[in-house]
N, CA, C and O of each residue as an XYZ file, in Angstrom:
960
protein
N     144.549    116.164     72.916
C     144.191    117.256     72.016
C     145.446    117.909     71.466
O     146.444    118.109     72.158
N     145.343    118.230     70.188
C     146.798    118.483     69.245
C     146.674    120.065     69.704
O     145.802    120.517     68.962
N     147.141    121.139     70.590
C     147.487    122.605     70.630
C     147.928    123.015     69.520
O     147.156    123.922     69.211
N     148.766    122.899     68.649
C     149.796    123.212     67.803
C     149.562    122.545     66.473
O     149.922    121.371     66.385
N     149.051    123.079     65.503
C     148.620    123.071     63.966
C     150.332    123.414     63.326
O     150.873    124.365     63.889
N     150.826    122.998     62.673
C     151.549    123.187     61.602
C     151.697    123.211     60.474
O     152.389    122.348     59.933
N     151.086    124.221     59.755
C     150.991    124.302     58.866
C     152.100    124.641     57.576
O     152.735    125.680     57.755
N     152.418    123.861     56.258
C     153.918    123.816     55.623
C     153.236    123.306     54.295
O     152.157    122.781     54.022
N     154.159    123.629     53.719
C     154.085    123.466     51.946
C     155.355    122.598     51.839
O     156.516    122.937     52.070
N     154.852    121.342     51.417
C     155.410    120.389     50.397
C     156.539    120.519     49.613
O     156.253    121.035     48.532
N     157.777    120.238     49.743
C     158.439    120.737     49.242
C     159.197    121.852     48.916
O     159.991    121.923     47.978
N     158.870    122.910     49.894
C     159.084    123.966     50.336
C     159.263    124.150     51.544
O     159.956    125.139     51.782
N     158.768    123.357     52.766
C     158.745    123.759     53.518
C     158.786    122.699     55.073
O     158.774    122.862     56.293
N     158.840    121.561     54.059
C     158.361    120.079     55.022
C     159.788    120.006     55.725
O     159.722    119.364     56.773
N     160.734    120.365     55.508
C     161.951    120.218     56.551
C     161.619    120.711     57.275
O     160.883    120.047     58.005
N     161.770    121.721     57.562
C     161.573    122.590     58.741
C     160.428    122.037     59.615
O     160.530    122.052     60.842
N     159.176    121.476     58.898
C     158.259    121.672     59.147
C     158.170    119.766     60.649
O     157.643    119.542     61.739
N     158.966    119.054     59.745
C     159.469    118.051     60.605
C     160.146    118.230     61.934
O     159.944    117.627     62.988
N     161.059    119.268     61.631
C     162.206    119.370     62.217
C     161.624    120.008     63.707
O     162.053    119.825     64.846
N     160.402    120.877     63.191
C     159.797    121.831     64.403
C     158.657    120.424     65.387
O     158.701    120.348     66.615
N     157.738    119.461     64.507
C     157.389    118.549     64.797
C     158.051    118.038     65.930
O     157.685    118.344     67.064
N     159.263    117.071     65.650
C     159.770    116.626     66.408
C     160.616    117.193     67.598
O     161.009    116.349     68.403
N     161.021    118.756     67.873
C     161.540    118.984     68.930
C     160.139    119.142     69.388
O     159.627    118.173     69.947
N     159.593    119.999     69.263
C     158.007    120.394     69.976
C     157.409    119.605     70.652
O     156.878    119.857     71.734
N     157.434    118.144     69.864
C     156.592    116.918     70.623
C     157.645    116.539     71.927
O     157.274    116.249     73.065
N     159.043    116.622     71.449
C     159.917    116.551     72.773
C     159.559    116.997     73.951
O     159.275    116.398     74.987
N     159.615    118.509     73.594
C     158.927    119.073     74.623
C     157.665    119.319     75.253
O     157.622    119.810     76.381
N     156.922    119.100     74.790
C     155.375    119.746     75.130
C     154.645    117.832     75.159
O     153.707    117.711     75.948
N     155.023    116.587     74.425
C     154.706    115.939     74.505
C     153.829    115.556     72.969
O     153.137    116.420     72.430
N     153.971    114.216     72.407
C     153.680    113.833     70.986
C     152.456    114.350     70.774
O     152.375    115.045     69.762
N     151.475    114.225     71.418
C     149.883    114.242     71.455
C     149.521    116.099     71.461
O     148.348    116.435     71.297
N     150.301    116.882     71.602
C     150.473    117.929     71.571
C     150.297    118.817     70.020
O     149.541    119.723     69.671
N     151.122    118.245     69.500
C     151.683    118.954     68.150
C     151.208    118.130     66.761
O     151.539    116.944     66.771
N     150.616    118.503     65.791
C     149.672    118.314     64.766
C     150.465    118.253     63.375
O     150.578    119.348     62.825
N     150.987    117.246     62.767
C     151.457    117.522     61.119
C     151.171    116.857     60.923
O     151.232    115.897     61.692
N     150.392    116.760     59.254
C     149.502    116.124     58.772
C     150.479    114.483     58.215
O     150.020    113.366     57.976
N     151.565    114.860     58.179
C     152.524    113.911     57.479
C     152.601    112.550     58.406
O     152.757    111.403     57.987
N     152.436    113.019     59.917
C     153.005    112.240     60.984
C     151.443    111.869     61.339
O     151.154    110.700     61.086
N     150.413    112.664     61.874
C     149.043    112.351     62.395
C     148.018    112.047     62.086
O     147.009    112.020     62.790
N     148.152    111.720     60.776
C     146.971    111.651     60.107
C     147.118    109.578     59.349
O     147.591    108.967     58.391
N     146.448    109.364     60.444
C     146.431    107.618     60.273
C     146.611    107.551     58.827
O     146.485    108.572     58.151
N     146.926    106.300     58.248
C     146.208    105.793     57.094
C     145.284    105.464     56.864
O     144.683    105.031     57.847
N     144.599    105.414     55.685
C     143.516    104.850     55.032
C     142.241    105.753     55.601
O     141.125    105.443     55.183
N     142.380    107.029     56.683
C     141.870    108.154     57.061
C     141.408    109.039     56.134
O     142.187    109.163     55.189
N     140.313    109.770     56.060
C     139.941    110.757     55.428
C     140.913    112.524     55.733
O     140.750    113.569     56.363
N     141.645    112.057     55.051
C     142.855    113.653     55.698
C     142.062    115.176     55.240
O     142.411    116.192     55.842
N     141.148    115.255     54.316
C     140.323    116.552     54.479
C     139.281    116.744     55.914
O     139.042    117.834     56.433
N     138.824    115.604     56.323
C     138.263    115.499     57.698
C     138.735    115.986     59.011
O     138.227    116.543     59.984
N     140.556    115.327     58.468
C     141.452    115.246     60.004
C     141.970    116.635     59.904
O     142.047    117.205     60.993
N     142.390    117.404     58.740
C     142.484    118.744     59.058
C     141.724    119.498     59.038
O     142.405    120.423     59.482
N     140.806    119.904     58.880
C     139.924    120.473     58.974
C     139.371    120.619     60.963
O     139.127    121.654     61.585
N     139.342    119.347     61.406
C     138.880    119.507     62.296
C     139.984    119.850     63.526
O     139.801    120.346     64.637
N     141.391    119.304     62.753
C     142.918    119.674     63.431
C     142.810    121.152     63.931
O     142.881    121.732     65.014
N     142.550    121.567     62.282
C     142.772    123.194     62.636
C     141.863    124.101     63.553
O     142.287    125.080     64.167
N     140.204    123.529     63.573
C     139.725    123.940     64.267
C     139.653    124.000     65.690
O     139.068    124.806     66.413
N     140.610    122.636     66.065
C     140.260    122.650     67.893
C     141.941    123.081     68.468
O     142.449    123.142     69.588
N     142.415    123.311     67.157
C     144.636    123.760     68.040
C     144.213    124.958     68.774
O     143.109    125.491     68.670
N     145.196    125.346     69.537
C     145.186    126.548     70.480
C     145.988    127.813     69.420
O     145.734    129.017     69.388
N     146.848    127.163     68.743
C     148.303    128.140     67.779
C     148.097    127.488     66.458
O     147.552    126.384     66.453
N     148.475    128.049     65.307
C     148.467    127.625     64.087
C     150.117    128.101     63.630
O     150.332    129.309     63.529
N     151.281    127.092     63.355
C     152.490    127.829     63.315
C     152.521    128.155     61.253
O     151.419    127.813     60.826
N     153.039    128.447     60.595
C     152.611    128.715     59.167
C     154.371    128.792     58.901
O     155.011    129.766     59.299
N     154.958    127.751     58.252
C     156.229    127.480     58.119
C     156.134    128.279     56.761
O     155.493    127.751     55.853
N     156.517    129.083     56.623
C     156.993    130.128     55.462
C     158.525    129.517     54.505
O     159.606    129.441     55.089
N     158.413    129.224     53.380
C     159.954    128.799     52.747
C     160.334    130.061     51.863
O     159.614    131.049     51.721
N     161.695    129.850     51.241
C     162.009    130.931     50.351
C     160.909    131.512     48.942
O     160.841    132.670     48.532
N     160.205    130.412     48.463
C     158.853    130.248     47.486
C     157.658    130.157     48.359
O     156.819    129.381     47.902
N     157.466    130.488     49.018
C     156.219    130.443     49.316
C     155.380    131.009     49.067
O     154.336    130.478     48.690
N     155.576    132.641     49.222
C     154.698    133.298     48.296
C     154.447    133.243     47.323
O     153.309    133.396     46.880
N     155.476    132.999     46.668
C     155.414    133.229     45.014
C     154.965    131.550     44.334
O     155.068    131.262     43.141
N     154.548    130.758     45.245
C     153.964    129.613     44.639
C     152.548    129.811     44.179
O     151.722    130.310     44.944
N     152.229    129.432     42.932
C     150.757    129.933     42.047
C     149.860    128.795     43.003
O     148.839    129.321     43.445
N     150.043    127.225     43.447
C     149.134    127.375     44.272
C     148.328    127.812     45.273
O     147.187    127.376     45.424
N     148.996    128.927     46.216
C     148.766    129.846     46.963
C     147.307    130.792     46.549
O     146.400    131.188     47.281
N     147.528    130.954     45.029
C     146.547    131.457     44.799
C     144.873    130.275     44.243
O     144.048    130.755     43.466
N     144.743    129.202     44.663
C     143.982    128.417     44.161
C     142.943    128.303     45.507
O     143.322    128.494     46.662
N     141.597    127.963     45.122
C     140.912    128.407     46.670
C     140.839    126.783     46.828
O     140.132    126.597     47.818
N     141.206    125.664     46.356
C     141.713    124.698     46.774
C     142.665    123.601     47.615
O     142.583    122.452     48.049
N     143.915    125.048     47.542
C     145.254    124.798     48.297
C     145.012    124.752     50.250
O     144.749    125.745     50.928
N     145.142    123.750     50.624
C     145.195    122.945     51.691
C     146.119    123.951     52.602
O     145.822    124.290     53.748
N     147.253    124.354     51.912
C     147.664    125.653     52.700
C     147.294    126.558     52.774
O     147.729    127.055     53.812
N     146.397    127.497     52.049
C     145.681    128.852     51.595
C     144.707    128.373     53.062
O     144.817    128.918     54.160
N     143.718    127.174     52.712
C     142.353    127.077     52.928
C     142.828    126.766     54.576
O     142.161    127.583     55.211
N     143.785    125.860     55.706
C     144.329    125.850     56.432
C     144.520    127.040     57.342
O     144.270    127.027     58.547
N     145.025    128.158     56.601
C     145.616    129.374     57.071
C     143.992    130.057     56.924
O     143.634    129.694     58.045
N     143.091    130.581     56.517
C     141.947    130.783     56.564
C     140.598    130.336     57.474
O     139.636    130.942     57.947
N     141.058    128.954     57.454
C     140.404    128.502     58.686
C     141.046    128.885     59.830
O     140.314    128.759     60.812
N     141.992    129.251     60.043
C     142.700    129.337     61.406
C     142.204    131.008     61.727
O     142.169    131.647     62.778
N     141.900    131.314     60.521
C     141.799    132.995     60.836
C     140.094    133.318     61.241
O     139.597    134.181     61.965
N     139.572    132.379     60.546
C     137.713    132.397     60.771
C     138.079    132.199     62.417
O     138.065    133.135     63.217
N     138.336    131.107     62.687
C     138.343    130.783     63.580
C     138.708    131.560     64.862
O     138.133    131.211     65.893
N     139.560    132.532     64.917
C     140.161    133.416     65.783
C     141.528    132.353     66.386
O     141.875    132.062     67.530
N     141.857    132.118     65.559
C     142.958    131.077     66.186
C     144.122    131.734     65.810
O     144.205    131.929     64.597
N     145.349    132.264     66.713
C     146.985    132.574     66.514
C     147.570    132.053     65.506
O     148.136    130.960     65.467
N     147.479    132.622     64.887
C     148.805    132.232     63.430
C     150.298    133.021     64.162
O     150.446    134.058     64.808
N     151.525    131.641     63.550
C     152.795    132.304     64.406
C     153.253    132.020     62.510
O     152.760    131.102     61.855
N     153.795    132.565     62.208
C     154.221    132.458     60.888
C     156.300    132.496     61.404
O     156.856    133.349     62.096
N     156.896    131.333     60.780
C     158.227    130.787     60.895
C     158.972    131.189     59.897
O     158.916    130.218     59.143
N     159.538    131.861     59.462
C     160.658    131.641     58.252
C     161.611    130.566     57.909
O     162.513    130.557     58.747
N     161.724    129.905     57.254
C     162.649    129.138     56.990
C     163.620    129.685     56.728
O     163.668    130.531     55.835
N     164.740    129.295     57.521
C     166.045    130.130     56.382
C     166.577    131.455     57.781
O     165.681    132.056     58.374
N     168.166    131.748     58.144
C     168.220    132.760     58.811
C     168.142    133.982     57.871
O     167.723    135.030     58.362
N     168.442    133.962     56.785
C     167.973    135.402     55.803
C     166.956    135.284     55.327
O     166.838    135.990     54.326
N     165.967    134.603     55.605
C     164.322    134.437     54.590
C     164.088    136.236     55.367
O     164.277    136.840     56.423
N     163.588    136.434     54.049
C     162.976    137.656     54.274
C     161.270    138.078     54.613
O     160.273    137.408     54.346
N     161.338    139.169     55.162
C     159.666    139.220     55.906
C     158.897    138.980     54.720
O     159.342    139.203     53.594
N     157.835    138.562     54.935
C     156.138    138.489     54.278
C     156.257    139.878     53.350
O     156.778    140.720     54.081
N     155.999    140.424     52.107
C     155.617    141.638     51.307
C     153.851    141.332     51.128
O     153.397    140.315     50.604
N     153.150    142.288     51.605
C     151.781    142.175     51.742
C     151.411    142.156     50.151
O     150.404    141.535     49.812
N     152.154    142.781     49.226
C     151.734    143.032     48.021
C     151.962    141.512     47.071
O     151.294    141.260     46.068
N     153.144    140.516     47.685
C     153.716    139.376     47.030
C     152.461    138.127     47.141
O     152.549    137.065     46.525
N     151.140    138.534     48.170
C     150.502    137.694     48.683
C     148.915    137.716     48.328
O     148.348    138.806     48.258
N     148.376    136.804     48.159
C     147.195    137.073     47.901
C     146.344    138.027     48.466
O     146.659    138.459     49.575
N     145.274    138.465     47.898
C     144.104    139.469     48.612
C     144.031    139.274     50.205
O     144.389    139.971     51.154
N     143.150    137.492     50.031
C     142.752    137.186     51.234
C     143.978    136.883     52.401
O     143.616    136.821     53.576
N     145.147    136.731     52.131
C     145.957    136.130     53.287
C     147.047    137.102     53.099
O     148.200    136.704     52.934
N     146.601    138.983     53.122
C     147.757    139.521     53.395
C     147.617    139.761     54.987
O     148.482    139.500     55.823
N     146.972    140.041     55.106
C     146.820    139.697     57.060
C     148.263    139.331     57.396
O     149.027    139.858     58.203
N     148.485    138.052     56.380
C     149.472    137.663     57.330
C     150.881    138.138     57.560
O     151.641    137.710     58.428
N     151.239    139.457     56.316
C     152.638    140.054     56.691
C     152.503    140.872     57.804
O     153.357    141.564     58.358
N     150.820    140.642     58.180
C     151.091    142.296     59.621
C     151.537    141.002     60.696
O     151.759    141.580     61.760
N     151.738    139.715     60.872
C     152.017    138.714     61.591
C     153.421    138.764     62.459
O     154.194    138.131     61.740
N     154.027    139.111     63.421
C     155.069    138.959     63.739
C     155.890    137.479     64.003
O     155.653    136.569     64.798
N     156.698    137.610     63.228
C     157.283    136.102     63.161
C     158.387    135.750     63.529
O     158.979    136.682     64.074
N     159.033    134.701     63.483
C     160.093    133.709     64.170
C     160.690    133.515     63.123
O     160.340    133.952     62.026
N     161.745    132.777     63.373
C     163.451    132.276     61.943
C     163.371    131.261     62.495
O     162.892    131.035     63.606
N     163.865    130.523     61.716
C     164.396    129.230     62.015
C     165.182    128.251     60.989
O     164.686    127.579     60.085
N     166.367    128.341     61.324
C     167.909    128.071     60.662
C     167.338    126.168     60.771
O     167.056    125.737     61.889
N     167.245    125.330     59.676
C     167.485    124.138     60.017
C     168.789    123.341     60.550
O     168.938    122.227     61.051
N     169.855    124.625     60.154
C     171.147    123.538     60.570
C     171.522    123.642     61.567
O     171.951    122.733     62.277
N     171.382    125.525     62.000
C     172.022    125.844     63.135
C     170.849    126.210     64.129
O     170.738    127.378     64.499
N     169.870    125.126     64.620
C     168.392    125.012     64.637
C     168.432    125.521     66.632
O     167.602    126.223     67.210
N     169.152    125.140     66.978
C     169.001    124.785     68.646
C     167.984    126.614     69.590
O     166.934    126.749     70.218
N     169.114    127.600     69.137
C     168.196    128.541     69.741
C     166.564    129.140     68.842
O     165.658    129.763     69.396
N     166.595    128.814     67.713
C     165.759    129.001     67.083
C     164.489    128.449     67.317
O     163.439    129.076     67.452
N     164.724    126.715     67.373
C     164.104    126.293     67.853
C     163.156    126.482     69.485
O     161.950    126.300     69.652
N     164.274    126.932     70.594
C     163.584    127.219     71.938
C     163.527    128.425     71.840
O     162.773    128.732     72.763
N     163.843    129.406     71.294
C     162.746    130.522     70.766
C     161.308    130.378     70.926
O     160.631    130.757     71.882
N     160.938    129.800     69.903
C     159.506    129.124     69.530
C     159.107    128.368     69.977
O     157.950    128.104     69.649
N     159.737    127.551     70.965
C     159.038    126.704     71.762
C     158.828    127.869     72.949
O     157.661    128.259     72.990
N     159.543    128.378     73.731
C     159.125    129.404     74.618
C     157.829    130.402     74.291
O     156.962    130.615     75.138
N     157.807    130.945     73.054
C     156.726    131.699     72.190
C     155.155    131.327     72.758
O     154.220    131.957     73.252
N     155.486    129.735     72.331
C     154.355    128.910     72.442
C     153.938    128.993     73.799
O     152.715    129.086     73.907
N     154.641    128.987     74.985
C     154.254    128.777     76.392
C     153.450    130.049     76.370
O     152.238    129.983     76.577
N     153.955    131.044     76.165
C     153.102    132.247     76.181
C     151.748    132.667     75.601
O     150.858    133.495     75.797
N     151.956    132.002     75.061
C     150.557    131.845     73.988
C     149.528    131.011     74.362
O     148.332    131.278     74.480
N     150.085    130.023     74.527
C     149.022    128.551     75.035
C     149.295    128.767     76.420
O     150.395    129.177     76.789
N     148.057    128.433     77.467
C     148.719    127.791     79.193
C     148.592    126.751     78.977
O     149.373    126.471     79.886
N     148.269    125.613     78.522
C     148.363    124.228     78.439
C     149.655    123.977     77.529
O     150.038    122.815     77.664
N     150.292    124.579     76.809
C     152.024    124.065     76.834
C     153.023    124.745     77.771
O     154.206    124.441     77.923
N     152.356    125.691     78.352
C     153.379    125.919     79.605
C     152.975    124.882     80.614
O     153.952    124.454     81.229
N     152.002    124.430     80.914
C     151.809    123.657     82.224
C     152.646    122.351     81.322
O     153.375    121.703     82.073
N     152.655    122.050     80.408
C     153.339    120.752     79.924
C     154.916    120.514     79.350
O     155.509    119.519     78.932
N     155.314    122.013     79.552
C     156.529    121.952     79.384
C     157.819    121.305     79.714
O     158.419    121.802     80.667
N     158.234    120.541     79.261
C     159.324    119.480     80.067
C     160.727    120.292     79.936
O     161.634    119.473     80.090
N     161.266    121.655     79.700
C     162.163    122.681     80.158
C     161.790    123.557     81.049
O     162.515    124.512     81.328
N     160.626    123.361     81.613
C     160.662    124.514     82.363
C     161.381    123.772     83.707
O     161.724    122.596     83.824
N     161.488    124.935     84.723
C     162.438    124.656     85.466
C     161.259    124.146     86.825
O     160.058    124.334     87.021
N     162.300    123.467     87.522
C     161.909    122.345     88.590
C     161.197    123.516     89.260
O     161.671    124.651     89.203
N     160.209    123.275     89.812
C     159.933    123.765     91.642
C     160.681    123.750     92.459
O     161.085    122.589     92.414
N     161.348    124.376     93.458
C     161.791    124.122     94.591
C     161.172    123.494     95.866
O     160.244    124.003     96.495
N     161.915    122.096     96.236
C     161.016    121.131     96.888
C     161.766    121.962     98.756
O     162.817    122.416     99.210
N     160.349    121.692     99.184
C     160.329    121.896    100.693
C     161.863    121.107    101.516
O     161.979    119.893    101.345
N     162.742    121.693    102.198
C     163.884    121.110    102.946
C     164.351    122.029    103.913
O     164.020    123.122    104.371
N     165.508    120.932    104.097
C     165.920    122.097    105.373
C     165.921    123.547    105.095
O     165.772    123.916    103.930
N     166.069    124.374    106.007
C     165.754    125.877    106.361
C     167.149    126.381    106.374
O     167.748    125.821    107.292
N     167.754    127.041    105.862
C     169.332    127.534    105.804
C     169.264    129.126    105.911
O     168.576    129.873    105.216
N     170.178    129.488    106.991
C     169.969    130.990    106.733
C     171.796    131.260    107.001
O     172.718    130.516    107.337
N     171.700    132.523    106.695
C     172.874    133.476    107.234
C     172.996    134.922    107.931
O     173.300    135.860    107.194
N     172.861    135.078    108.793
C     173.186    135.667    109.286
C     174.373    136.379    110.081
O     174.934    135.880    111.057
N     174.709    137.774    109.447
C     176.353    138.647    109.661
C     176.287    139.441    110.605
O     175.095    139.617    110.859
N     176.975    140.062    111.317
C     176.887    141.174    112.597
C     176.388    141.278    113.265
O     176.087    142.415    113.631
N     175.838    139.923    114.053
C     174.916    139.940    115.300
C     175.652    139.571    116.529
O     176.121    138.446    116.697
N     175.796    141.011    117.808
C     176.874    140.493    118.184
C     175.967    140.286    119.339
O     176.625    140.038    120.350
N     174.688    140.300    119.545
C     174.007    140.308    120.976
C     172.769    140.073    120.652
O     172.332    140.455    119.567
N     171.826    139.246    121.756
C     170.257    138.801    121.256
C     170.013    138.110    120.214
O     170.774    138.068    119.247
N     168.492    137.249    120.335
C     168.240    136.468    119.559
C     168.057    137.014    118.034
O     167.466    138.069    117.803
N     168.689    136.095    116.895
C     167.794    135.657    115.884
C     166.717    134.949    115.465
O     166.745    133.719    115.450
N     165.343    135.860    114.968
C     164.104    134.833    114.792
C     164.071    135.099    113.356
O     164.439    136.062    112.682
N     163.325    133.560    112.970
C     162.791    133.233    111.978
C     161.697    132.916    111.805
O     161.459    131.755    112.137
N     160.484    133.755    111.211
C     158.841    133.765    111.725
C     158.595    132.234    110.244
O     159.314    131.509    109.557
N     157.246    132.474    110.453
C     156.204    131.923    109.318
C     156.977    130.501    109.647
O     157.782    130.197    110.527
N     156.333    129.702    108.468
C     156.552    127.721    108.538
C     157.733    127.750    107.937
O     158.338    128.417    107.097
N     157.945    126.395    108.940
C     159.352    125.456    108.560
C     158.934    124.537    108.147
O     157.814    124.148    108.479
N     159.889    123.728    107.073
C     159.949    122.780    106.639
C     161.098    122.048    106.512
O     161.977    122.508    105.784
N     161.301    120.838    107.158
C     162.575    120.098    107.048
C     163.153    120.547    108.079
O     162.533    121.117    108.977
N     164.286    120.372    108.091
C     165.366    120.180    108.894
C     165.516    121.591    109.343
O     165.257    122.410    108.461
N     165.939    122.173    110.717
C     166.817    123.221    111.183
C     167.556    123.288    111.951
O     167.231    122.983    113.098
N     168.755    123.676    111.687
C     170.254    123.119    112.111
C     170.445    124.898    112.979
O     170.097    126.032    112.647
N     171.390    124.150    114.544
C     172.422    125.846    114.794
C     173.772    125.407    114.610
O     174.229    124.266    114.679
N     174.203    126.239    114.421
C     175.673    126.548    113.953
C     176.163    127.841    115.237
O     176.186    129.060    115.063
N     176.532    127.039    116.557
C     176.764    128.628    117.318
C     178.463    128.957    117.556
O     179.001    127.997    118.108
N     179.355    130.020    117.281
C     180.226    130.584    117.509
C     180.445    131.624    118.877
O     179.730    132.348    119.570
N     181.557    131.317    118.824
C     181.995    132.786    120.077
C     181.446    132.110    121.110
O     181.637    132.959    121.980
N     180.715    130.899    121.868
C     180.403    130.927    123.306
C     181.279    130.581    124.296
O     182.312    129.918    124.212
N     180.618    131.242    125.511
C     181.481    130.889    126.570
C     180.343    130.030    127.861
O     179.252    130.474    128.216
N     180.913    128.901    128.302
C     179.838    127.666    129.212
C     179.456    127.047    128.394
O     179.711    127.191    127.198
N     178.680    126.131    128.955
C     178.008    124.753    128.578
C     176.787    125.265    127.572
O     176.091    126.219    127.921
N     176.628    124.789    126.682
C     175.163    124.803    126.080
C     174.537    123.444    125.778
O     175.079    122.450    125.296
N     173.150    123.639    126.207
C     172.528    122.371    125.540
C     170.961    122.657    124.742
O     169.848    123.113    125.004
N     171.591    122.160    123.807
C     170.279    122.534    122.771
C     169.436    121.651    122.318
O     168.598    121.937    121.462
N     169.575    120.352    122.895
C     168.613    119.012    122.770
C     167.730    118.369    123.894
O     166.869    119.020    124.487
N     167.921    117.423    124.077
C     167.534    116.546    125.185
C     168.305    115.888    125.583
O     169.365    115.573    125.043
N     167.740    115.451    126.987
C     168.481    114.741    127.706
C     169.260    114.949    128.872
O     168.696    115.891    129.429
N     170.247    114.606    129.572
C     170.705    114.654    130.351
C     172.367    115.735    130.420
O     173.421    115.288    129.968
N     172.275    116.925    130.965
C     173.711    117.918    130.797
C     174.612    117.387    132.349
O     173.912    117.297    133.358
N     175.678    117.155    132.438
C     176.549    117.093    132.798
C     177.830    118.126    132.826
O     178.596    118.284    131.876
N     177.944    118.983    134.442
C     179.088    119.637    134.938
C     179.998    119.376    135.271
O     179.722    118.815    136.331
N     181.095    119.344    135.160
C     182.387    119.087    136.067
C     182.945    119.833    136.178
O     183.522    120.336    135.213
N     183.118    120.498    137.948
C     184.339    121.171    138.292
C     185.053    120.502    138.855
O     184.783    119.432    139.400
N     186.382    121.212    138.784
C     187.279    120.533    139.836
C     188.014    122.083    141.017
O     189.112    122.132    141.572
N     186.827    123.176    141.026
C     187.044    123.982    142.073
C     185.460    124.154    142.616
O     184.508    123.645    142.024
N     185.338    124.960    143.843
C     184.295    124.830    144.212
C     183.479    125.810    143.613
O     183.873    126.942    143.333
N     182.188    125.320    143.388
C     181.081    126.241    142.807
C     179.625    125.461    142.786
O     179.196    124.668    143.624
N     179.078    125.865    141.733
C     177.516    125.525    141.500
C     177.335    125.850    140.008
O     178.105    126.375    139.204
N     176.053    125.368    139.881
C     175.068    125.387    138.652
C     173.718    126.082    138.805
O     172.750    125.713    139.470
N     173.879    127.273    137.973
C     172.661    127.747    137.809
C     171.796    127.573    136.996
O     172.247    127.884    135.893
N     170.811    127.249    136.933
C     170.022    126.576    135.655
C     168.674    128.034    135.470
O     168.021    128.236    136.494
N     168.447    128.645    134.631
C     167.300    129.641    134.256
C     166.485    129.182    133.368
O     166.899    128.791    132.277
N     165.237    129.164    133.694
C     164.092    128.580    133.147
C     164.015    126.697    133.138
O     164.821    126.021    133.778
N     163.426    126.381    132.691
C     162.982    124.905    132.525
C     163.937    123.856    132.600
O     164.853    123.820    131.779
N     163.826    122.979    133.510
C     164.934    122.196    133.517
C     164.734    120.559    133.102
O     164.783    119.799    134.070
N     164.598    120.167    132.273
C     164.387    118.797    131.686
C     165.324    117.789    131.897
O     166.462    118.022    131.489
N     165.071    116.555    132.526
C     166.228    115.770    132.660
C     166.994    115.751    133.547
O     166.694    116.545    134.439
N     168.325    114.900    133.800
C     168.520    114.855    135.260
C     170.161    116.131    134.929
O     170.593    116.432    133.816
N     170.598    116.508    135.994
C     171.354    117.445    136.179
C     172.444    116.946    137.276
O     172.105    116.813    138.452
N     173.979    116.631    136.770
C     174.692    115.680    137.527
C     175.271    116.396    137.822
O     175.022    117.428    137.199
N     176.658    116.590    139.090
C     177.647    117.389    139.385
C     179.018    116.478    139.490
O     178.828    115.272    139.646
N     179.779    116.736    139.451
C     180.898    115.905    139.631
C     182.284    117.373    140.157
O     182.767    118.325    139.545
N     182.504    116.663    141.940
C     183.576    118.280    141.986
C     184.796    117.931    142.673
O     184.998    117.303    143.712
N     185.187    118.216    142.248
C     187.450    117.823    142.387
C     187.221    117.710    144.551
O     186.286    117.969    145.308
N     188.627    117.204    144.747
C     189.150    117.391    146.504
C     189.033    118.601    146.818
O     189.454    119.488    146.076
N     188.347    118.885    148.161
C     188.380    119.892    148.832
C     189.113    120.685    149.023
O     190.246    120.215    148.912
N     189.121    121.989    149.335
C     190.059    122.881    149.203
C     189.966    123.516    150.329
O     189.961    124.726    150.102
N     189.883    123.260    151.527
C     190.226    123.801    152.273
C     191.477    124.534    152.514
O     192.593    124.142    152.172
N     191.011    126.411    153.571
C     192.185    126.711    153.878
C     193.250    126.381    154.808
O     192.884    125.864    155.863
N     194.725    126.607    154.604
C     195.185    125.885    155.546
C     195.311    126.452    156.964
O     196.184    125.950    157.673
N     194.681    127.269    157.385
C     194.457    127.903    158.569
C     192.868    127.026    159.626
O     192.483    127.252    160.774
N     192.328    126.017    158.538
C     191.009    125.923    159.458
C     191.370    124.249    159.397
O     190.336    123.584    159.452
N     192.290    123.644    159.320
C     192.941    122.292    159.416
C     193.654    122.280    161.276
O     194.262    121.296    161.697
């Protein structure tokens, strides 16, 4: 289903009107975005295909050129652009009206026909063909807001963050545990500083060696086997 109607005048307005075509379909995907120049098969009935274009888009964009208003077909109840922009309005469908040009100047409600002054109360977008790049994701962003089916299809929007190891930091803890509640996912690593004795934080088998006399105290659970290894006797020399 085509979201995005583009609507442009011939010669007035078909650069731009390409130019928005082809990043749009970049992004949002070909099947997305609607110009009659590019979608409309051959040997097709093209009063059929727009007509019914305009009725099922989510946005209607209305590429505005330096003549646009002041073109006398505008005023003909024939014009494919007039009748386009009218259907989009029966319809309750978003008109985004584009300027061509970074100095094209706003819509004059008075420069425009009866029926389609509506459209200077329209808040609109620029769009520079040469120096096109932010102009362009302007209006492609516009669109996400407008439509949820080109935000869910957006190929700029930014990644998800995928489930992995668990990384933290923690500063000034000079005593007692650190917890970390709710689910883990992936990997969790310790990193321990400052100790003093043996630690074992896995499995398996811990191993002591003294080489004076003593012992091993073990607190809580003891898993695995527990070896000693302890230096020559030390006897005093009074009990020899």
């Amino acid at each position: 289903m085509h979201e995005v109607f583009i609507n442009y005048r011939t010669g007035d307005g078909d650069e731009a009107a390409a130019l928005l075509e082809q990043a749009l379909s970049h992004r949002f995907g070909d099947d997305r975005i609607f110009r009659a120049g590019k979608s409309i098969p051959p040997g097709e009935d093209y009063t059929r295909w727009l007509r019914q274009a305009v009725r099922r888009c989510s946005v209607l964009i209305a590429v505005i050129g330096p003549e646009w208003a002041r073109d006398p077909r505008l005023r003909k109840a024939d014009d494919w652009v007039r009748r386009e922009l009218l259907e989009a309005r029966e319809c309750g469908i978003p008109v985004l009206p584009v300027l061509k040009g970074r100095g094209a100047a706003r819509l004059d409600r008075a420069e425009l026909p009866r029926e389609l002054r509506w459209l200077a109360d329209m808040q609109s977008l620029r769009l520079d063909v040469r120096d096109n790049k932010g102009d362009l994701a302007r209006i492609g962003d516009t669109l996400t807001k407008l439509v949820p089916a080109l935000r869910e299809a957006d190929r700029n929007a930014p990644a998800a963050p995928e489930a992995g190891t668990t990384r933290n930091s923690v500063g000034q803890v000079h005593q007692g545990p650190v917890v970390q509640t709710r689910d883990f996912n992936g990997v969790v690593g310790h990193d321990l500083k400052g100790g003093h004795g043996a630690f074992h934080l896995g499995t398996g088998d811990q191993n002591n060696i003294s080489f004076r006399d003593g012992g091993t105290y073990v607190a809580g659970d003891l898993r695995g086997n527990l070896g000693h290894s302890f230096g020559q006797s030390q006897d005093r020399e009074e009990e020899r």
